[in-house]
Structures are given as C-alpha cells and as structure tokens.
C-alpha positions as CSV (number, residue, x, y, z in Angstrom):
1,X,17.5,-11.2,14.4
2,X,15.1,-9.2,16.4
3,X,15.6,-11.3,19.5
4,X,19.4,-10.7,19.2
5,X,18.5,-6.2,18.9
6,X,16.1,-7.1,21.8
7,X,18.6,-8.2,23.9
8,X,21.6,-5.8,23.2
9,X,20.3,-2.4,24.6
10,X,22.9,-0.3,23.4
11,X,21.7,-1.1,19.8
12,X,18.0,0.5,21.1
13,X,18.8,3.9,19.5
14,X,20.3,2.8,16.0
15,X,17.2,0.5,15.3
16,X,14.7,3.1,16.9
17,X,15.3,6.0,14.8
18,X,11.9,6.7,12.9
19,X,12.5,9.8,11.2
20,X,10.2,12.8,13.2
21,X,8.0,13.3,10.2
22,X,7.3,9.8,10.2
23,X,6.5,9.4,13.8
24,X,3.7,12.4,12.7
25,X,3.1,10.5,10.0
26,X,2.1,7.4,11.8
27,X,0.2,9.5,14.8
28,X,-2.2,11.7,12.6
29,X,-2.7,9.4,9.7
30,X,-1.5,5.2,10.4
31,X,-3.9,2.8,10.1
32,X,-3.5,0.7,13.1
33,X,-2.6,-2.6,13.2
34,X,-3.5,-5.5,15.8
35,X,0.4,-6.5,16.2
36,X,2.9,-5.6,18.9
37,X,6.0,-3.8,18.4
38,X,8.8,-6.4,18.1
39,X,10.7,-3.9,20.1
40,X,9.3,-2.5,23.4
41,X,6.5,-5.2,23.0
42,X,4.0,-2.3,24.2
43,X,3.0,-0.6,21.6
44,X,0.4,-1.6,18.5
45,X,2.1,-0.6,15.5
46,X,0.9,1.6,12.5
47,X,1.1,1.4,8.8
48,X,1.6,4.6,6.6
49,X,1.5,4.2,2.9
50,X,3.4,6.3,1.0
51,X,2.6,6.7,-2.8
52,X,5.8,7.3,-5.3
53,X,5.3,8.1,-9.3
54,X,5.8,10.0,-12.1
55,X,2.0,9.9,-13.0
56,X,1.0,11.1,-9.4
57,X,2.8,14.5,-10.4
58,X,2.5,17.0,-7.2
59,X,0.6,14.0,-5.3
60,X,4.0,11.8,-5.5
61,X,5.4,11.1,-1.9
62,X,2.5,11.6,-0.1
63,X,0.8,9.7,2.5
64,X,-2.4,7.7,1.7
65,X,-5.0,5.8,3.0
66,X,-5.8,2.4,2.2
67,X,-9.5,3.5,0.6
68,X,-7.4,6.7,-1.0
69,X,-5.5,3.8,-3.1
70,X,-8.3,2.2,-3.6
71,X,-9.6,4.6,-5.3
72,X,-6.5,5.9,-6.9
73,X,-5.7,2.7,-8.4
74,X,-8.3,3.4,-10.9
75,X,-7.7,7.0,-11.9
76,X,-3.9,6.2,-12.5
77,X,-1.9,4.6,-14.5
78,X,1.2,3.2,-12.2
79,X,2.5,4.1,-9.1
80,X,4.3,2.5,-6.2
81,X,3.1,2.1,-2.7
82,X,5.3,1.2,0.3
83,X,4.0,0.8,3.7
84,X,6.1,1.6,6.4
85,X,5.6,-0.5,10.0
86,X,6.0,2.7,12.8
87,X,5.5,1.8,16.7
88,X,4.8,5.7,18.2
89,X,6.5,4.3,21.5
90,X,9.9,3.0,20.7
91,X,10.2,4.3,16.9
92,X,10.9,1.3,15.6
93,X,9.9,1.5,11.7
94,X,10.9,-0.9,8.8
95,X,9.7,-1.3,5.3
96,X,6.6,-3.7,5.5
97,X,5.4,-3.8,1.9
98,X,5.7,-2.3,-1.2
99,X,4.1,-3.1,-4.1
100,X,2.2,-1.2,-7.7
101,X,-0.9,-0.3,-8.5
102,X,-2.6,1.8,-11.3
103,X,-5.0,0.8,-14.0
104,X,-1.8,0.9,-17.2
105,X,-3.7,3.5,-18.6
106,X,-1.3,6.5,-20.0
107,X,-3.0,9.4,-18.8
108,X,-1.7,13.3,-18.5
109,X,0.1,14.1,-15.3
110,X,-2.3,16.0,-13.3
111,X,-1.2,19.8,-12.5
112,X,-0.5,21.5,-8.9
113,X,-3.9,23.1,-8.2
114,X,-3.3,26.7,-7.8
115,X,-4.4,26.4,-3.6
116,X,-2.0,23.9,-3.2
117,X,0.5,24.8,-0.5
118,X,4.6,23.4,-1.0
C-alpha cells in the first residue's frame, strides 16, 4: 500500500498530515530510529511514546521516554503506551505500537503538584 501513496502525488498531503504538536513532539523529544521514511525516503524517522491512564492522573497523555517507562512501569499499576512513527521531513506519522505496562498494583492516583502548569 505504501508503494501505491508513493506513487500518486496528489495523495502526499492527506497521508502527510502529522498534527503540528506532534511534529514538536518528535523534534524536541523522539527517539530516533535507524529506518527511512517510507515516504520521502530522506528522512530517519522518530518514535514518541505517548502514556494514556486513569492511574497516571495529571501525567495521562504525555510524552515519555523509553527509560521514563521504564521506570514508570514499576511505580504504576496500568497504563497504555502508543508509539507514534513521525518523519520531521514529510510528516508522515502512523501508529507503530501500542502496548500496557504497569506493575497491577492498585495504587492512589497521584495529585497535580501545585507548580504544575495546564
């Protein structure tokens, strides 16, 4: 399917439409990868993890890195990660992986610290 988008350039803009935040996202805080954008071909492309749960509490939907869920997969109980593929060229994106971690254990849900911006 990817050769047949390659091919059709009109198509460029509806498969290229990583959202801006994203794009930041994947500039400031990816983990690069070794593989090429399917795309434009030119680019490396990035993973961003985001974390999703109702025992993250104000940390829910934020971006992580992969020794920040390390980490977290012991001081939680459950929580979903998905990993979004981003090339900062063409931005292309698609869902790469998603998958749970967290250690089963019930705990409280932590609160907002006070300095904590929205």
């Amino acid at each position: 399917m990817l050769e047949e988008l390659k091919r059709n350039a009109l198509l460029g803009d509806q498969i290229c439409d990583a959202d801006p935040y994203l794009v930041r996202a994947a500039k400031y805080h990816g983990e690069k990868t070794e593989r090429k954008c399917p795309i434009c071909q030119k680019a490396d492309l990035v993973h961003v993890a985001y974390v999703f749960g109702d025992d993250l509490g104000y940390q829910s939907g934020r971006v992580k890195s992969a020794q920040e869920l390390t980490e977290m997969a012991f001081e939680y109980g459950h929580f979903q990660v998905y990993v979004i593929e981003v090339c900062g060229r063409c931005e292309w994106n698609h869902l790469y992986l998603s998958y749970a971690l967290g250690d089963g254990k019930p705990r409280p849900i932590p609160r907002k610290p006070k300095d904590v911006l929205e």
